[in-house]
FIFI-54761 format. One record per atom (N, C-alpha, C, CB): residue in one letter; x, y, z. Coordinates in pm, whole numbers, plus 50000, padded with zeros to 5 digits. Glycine has a CB too. Layout:
aXYZ...
//
This chain:
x086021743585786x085971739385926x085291750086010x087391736585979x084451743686099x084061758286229x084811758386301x082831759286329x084851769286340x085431778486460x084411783186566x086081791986400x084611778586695x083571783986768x084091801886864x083141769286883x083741809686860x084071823486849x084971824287027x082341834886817x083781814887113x084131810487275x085481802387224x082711798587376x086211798087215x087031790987119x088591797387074x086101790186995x087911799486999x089161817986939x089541822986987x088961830586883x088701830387116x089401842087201x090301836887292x088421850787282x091171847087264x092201841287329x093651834687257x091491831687395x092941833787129x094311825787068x095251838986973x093671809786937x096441840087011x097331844786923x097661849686780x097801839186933x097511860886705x097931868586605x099541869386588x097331881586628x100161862486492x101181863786453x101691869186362x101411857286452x102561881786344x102431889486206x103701882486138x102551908386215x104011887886036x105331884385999x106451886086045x105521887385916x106481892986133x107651896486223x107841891586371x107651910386231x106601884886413x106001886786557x104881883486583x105951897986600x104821883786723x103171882486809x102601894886790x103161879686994x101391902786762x100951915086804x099761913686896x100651923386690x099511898686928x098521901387031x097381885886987x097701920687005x096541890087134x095341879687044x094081884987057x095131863387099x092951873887043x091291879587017x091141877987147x090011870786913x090291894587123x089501895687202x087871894687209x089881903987227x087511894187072x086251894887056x085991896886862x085721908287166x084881896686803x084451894386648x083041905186640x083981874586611x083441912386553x082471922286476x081731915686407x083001931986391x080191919586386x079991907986245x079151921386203x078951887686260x078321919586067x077381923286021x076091917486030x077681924585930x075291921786095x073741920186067x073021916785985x073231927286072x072841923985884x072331919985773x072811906185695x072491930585699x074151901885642x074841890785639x075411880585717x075451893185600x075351885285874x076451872985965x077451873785912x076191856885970x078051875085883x079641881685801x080391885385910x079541896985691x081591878885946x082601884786048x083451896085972x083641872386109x083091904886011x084091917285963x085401922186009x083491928085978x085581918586138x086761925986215x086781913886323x086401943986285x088311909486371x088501908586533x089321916786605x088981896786572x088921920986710x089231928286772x090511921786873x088051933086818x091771931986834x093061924586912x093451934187024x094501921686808x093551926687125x094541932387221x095931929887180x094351926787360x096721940887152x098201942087139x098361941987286x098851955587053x099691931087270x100801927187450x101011942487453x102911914687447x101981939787534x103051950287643x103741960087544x104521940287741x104011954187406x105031960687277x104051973187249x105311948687107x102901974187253x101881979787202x100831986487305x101321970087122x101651984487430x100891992287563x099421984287534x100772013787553x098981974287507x097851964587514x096691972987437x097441960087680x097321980787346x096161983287273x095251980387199x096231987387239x094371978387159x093191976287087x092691978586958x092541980687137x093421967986842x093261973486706x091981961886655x094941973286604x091791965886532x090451962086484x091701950786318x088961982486431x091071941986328x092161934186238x090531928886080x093231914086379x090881928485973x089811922885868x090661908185867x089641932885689x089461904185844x089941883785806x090391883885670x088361869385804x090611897885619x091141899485489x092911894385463x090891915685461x093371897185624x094411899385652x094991886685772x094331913785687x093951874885754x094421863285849x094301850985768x093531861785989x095251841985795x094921829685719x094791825085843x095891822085609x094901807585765x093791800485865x094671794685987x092841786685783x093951790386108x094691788586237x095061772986220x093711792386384x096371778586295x097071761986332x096591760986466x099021759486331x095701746086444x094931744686570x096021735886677x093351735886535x097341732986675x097971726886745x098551740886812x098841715986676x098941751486784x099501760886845x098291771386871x100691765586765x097111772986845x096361782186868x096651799486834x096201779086992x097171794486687x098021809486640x096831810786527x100091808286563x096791824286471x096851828486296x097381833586259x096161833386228x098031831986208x099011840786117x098441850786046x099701833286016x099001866986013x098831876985954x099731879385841x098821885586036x099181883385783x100281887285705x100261904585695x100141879385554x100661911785762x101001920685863x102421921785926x100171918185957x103221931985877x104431934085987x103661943386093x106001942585918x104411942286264x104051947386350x103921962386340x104691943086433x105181969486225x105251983286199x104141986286157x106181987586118x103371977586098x102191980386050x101041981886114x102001973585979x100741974586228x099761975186316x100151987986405x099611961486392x101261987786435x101441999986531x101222014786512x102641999886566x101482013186341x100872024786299x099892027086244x101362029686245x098992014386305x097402016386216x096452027086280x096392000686220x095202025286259x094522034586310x093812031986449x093682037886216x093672040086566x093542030086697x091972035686682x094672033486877x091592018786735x089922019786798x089662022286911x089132009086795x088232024687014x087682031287117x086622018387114x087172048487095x086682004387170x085771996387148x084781999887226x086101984587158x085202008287325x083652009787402x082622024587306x084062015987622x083082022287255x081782033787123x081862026587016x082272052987056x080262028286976x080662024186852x081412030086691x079672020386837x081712016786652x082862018586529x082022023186449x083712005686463x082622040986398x082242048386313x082582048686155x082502057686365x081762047686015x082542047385931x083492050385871x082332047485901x083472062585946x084722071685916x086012060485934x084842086586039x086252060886066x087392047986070x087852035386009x087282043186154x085992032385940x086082022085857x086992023585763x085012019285804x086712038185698x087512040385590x088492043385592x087242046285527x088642047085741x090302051385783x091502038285760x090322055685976x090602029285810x091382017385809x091672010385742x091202011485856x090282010385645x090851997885487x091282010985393x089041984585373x091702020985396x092462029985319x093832021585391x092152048985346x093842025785500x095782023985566x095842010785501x096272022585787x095262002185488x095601985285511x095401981585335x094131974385645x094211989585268x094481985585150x093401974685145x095951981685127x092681975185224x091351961285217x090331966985176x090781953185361x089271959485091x088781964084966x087371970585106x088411948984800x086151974785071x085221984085127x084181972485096x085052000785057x083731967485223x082861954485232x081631963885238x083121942385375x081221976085271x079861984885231x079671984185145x079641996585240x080321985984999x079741986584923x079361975784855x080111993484880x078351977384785x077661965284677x078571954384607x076971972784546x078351941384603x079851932084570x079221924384518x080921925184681x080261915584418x080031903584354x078621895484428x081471894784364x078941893784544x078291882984617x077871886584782x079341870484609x077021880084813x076481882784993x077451878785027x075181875385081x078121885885109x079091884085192x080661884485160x078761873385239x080721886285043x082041890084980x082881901285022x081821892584854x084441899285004x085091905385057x085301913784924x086061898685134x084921914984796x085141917384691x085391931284630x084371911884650x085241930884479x084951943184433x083871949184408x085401944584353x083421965984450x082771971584456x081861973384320x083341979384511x080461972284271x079751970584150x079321982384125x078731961284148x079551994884269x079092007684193x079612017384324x077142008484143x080082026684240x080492035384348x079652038984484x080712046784284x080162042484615x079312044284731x078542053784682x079922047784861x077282050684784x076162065184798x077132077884795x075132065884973x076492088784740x076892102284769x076832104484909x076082112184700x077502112284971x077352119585106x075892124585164x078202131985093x075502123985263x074132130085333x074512145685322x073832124585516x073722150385285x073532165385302x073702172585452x072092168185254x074052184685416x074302189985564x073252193985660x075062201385558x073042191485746x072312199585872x072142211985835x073072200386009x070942217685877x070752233585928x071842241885930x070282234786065x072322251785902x073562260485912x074822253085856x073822264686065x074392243285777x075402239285689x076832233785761x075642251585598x076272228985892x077412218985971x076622208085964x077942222286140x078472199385916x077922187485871x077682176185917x078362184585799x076572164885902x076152152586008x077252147286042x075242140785957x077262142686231x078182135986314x078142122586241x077792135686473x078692119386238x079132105786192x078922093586330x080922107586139x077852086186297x077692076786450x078102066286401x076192073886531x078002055486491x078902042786441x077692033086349x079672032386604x078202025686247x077272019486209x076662007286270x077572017986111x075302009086249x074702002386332x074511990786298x073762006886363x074711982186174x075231970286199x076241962186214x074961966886159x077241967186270x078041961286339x077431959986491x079301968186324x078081944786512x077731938786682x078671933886699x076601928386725x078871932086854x079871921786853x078831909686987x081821930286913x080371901586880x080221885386938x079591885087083x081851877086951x080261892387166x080541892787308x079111898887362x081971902487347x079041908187342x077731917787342x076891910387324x077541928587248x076221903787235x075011898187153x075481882987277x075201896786919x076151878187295x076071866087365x075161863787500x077371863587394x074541854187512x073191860387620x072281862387619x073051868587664x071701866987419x070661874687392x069421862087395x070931883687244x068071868287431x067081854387483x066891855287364x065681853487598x066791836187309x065691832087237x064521830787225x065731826387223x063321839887129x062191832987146x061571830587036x061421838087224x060931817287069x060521807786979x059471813786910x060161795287037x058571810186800x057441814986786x056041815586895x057241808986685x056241805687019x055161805287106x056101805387277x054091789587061x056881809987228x057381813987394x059321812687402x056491798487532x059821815487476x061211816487545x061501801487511x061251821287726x063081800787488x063491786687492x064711785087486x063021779087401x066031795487524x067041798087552x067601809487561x067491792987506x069011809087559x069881825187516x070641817887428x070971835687647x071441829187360x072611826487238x074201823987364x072801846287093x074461812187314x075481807187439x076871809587286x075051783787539x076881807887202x077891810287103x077611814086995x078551801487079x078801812386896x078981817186720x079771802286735x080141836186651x079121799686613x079911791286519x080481797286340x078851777986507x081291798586323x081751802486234x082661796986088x082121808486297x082321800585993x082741787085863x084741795285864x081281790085612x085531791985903x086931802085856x087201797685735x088421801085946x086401794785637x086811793285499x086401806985399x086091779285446x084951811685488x084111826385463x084151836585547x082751825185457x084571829585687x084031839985793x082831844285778x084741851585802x081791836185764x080401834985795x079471825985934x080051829485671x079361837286001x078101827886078x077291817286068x077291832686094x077651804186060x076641797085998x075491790686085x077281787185926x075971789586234x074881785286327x075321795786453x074901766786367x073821798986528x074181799986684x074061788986746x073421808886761x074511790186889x074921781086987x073681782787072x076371784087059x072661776887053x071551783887179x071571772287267x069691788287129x071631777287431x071851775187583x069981772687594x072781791987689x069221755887634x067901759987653x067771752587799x066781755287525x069231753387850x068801744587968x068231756288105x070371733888019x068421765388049x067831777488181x066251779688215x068281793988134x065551774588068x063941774088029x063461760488072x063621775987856x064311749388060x063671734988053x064881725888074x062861731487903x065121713588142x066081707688141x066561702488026x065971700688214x067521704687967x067081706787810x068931707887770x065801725387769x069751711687679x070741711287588x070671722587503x070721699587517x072131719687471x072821728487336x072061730487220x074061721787275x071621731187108x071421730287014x071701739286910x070611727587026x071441742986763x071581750886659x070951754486579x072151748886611x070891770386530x069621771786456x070701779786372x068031779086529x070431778186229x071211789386111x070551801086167x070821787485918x071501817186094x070931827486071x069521825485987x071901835286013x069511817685863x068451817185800x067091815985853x068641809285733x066971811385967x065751810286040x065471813986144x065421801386052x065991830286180x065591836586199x064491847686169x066191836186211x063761851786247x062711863486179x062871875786167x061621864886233x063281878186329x063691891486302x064521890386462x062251904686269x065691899586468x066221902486595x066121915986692x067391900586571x065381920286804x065501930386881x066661930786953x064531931286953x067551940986891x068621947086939x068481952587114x068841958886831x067111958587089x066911969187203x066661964887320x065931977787184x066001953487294x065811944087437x065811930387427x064511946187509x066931924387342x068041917487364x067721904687330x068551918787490x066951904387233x065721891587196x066301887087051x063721898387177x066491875487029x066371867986885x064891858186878x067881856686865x064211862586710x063181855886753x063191847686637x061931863386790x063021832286630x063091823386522x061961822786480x063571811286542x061691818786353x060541810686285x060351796786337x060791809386133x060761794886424x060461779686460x059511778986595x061991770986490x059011766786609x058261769186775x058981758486876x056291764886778x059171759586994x059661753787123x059871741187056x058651753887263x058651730587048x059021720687042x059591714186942x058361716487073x059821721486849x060621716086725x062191719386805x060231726286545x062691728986853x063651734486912x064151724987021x063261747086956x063281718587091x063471708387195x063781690787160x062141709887276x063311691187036x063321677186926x064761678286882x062121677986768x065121689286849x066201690986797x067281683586764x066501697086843x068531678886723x069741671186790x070471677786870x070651665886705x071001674486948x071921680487052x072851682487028x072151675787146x073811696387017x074981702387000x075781701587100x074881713786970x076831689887081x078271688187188x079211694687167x078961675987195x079311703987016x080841711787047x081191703186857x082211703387261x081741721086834x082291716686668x082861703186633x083521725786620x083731693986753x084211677586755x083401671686705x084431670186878x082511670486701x081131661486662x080691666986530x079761663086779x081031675986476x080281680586320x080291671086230x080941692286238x079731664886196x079831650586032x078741659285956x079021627086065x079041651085832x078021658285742x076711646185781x078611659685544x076831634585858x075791633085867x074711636786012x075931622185825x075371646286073x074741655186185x074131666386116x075791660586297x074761672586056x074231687085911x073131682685838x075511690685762x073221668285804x071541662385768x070841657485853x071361651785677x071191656285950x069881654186033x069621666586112x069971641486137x070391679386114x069761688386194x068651698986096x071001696586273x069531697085961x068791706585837x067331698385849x069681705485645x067031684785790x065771672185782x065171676985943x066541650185769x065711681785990x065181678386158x063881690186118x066661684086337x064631705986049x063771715286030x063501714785910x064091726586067x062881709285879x062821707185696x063291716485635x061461706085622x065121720385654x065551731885600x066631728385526x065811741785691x066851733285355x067531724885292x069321726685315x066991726685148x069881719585311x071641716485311x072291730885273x072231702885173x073521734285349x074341742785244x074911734385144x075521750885307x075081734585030x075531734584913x077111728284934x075361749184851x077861734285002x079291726184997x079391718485109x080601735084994x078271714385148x078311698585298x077281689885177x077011702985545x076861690785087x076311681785036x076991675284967x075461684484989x077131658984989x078321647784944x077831646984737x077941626285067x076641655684709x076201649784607x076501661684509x074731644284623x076891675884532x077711683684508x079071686384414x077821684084596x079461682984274x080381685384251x081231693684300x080251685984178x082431687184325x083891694684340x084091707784350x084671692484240x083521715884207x083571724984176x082911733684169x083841724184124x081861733884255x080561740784314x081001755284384x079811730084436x080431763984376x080941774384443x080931771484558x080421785384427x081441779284651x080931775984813x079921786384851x082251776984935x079371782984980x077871795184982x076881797784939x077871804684958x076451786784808x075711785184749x074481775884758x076271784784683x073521782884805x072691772084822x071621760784732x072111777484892x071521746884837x071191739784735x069621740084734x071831726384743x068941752584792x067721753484840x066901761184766x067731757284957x065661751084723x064501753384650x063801772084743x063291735284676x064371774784834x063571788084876x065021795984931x062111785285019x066071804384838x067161806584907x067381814285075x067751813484808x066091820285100x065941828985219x066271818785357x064271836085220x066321803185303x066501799485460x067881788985481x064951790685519x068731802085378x070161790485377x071101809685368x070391772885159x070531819085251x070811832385255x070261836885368x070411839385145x071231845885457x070471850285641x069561861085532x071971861585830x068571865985592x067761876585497x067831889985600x065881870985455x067731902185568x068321914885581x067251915085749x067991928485418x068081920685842x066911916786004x066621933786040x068071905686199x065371930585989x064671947386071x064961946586197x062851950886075x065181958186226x065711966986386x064881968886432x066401980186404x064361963186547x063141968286594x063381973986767x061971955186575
//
């Protein structure tokens, strides 16, 4: 099922003991679209602090109460490791944190793109030291973004402007990005629509640009995105056919049962796999 990220926030973390708070916002990775972290405001119990939670550690939401459950006692969050969301999240903490929590190290190399899995080879060695043998500051890694941040960012088409990123849609079966939400009524009287990570080209971080492989008017042809209510698998074929871009693999009705999930059913995997986005 998707989850739209505008959606989420806001809804309730329940540990095993308790409330510890709800979303405030979703980390992802760059290179994969991979939700890595949500970011919780702990209530009043927790002086409203600000912990960093893995989807390692949430099952899935009861959409009648707008909860997820953790499986997490509160003693546990309270004594986790506290984040500084206004800097960015350094690895150090990374490791601070899936050490405390026991969640496996999504840096390193894994079974699969986007896996929460086991590691296929030990991490890189350490960077060597600086000049006088003090050792490199540790900055935050730079692919992590968040949801919130990146929301806004202009679309442009291959031949000009044709929205901003108005949401995340998200699979909670992977916690994968599978479409943005792009806003094109600010360019043209115009609608919602959706484009995978996969077809993208490349994204400027620096001045705040996503730029697709596609051009305006294919983008404007589009089908119109009303909101995850409306998802059928026969909207997923006409928006994939719309860009002659092939199906994910577990929305295809023709798919055995027992198909992995994430797997694509596409003759060119780069436009179903998001492919690694130079920083420019």
């Amino acid at each position: 099922m998707f989850r739209s990220t505008k959606q989420m926030k806001g809804h309730a973390l329940r540990a095993r003991d308790g409330d510890i708070g709800e979303v405030k916002d979703f980390y992802f990775d760059d290179r994969q679209w991979q939700i890595r972290y949500l970011v919780v405001e702990t209530g009043a119990w927790l002086q409203s602090r600000r912990v960093l939670l893995s989807p390692a550690a949430v099952g899935g939401m009861d959409g009648s109460l707008k909860t997820f459950p953790v499986d997490l006692t509160m003693e546990q969050v309270r004594n986790s490791p506290g984040i500084d969301t206004d800097k960015p999240v350094s690895r150090q903490h990374e490791e601070e944190l899936h050490a405390y929590y026991g969640w496996p190290a999504y840096w390193a190399p894994t079974l699969g793109i986007g896996d929460l899995g086991v590691p296929l080879m030990p991490p890189p060695a350490p960077e060597p030291p600086t000049e006088g043998n003090a050792p490199l500051r540790r900055t935050g890694d730079p692919h992590l973004r968040s949801a919130n941040h990146t929301t806004g960012y202009t679309i442009e088409a291959t031949d000009g402007s044709i929205g901003h990123v108005d949401d995340y849609l998200i699979d909670d079966d992977g916690w994968r990005i599978r479409y943005l939400v792009i806003d094109t009524r600010n360019w043209w009287p115009g609608k919602k629509v959706l484009v995978a990570p996969g077809w993208i080209r490349d994204v400027s971080w620096e001045s705040h640009s996503v730029h697709l492989d596609i051009n305006r008017d294919a983008v404007k042809a589009s089908p119109a995105y009303e909101g995850s209510e409306q998802w059928t698998s026969a909207y997923a074929a006409q928006l994939h056919d719309h860009y002659a871009r092939p199906r994910y693999s577990d929305w295809d009705k023709d798919v055995t049962a027992g198909a992995p999930r994430l797997q694509p059913t596409s003759r060119d995997p780069k436009d179903v796999i998001p492919p690694v986005i130079p920083l420019t």
